[in-house]
C-alpha positions as CSV (number, residue, x, y, z in Angstrom):
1,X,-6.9,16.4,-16.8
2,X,-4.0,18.4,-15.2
3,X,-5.4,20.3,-12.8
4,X,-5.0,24.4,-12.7
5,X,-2.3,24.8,-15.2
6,X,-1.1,27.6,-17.8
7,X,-2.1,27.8,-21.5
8,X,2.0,28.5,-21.9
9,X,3.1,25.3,-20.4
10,X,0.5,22.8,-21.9
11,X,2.4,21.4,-23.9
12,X,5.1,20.6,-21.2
13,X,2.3,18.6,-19.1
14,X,1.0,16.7,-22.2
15,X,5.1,15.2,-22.2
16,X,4.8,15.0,-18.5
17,X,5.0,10.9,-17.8
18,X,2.6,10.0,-15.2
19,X,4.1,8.2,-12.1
20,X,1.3,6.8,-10.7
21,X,-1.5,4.8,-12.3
22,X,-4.1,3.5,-9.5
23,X,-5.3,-0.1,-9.0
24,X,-6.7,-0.3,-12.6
25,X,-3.7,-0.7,-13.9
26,X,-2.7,-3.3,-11.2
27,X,-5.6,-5.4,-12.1
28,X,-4.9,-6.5,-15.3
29,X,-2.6,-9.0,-14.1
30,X,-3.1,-8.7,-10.5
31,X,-6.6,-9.7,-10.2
32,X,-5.7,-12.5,-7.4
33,X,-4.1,-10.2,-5.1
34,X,-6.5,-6.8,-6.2
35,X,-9.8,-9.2,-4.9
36,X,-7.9,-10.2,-1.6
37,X,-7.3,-6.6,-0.6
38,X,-10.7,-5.4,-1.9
39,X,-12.4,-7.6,1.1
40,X,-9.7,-6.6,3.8
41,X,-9.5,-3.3,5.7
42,X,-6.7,-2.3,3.3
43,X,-9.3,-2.0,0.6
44,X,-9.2,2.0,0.7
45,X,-5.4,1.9,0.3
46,X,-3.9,2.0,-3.4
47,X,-1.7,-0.7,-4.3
48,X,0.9,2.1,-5.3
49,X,0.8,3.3,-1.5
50,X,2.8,0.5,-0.4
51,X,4.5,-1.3,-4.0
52,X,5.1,2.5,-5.2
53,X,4.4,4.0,-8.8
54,X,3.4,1.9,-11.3
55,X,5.4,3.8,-14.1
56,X,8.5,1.9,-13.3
57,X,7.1,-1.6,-13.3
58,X,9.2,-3.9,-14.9
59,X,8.5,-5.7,-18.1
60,X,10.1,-8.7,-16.5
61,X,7.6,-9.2,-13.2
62,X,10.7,-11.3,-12.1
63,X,12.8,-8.1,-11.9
64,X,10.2,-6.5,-9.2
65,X,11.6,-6.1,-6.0
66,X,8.9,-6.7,-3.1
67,X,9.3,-4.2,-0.4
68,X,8.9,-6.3,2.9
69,X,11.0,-3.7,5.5
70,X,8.7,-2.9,8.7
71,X,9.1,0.6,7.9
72,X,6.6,0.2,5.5
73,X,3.9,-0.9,8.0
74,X,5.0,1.3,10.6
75,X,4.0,4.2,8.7
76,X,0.3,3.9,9.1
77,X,0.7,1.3,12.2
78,X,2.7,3.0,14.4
79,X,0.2,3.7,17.8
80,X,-0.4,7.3,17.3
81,X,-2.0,9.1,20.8
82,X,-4.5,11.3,18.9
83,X,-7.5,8.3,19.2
84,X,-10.2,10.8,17.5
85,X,-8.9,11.0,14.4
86,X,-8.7,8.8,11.2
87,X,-5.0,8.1,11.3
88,X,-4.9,7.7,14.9
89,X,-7.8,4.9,14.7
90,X,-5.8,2.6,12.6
91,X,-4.6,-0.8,14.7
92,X,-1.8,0.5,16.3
93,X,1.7,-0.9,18.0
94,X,4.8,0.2,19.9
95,X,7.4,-0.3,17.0
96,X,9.8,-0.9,20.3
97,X,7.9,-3.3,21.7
98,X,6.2,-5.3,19.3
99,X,8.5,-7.8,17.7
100,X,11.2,-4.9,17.1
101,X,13.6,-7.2,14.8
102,X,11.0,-9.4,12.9
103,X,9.1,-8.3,9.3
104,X,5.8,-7.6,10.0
105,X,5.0,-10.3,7.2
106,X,6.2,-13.0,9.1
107,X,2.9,-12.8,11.1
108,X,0.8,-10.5,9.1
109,X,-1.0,-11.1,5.4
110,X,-0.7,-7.5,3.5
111,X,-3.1,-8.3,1.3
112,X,-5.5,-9.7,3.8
113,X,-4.7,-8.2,7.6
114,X,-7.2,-10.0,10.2
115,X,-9.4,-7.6,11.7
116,X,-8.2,-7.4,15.6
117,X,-10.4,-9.6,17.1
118,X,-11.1,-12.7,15.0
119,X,-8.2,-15.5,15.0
120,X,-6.6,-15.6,11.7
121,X,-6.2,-18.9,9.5
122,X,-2.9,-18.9,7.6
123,X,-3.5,-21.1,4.2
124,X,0.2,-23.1,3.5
């Protein structure tokens, strides 16, 4: 369950608190949002890659702070000029040029990006 570890220090990993949990956990109460990203091109992504470690979740879903900064996007959507790999055939941008002061979410669905070349229907 731990990986490659020492007999000594078993004991120390069994107190070890596990930070992150995978979707499972997410979809207990997040089935809604779990099926929207399951039938996007996000569906490969953990929910923990971009709403961090489950271990902290509040008790209170009220309390949880959404993370809606760019950054967050830019990470994997940033235009990157290796083409022939994996990372650098994600849908790209210029971070400078595209939009540069707006939230990516004022235009884009997380949970359920459009593919690049179909028009996209925002629900109200």
């Amino acid at each position: 369950m731990y990986g490659w570890h020492r007999k000594s220090n078993e004991a120390e990993w069994k107190t070890f608190r596990v930070k992150y949990k995978t979707a499972k956990v997410c979809v207990k109460c997040h089935k809604d949002k779990y099926d929207d990203i399951k039938q996007s091109p996000h569906a490969p992504i953990s929910c923990e890659n971009c709403h961090g470690p489950a271990y902290d979740h509040p008790q209170d879903p009220q309390g949880l702070t959404i993370d809606r900064r760019r950054s967050l996007c830019i990470r994997c959507h940033a235009s990157l000029p290796y083409k022939n790999t994996l990372r650098g055939s994600f849908p790209g941008i210029d971070p400078e040029k595209h939009y540069p002061s707006a939230e990516c979410v004022l235009c884009h669905i997380p949970h359920n990006p459009k593919p690049m070349n179909q028009k996209r229907e925002v629900k109200s």
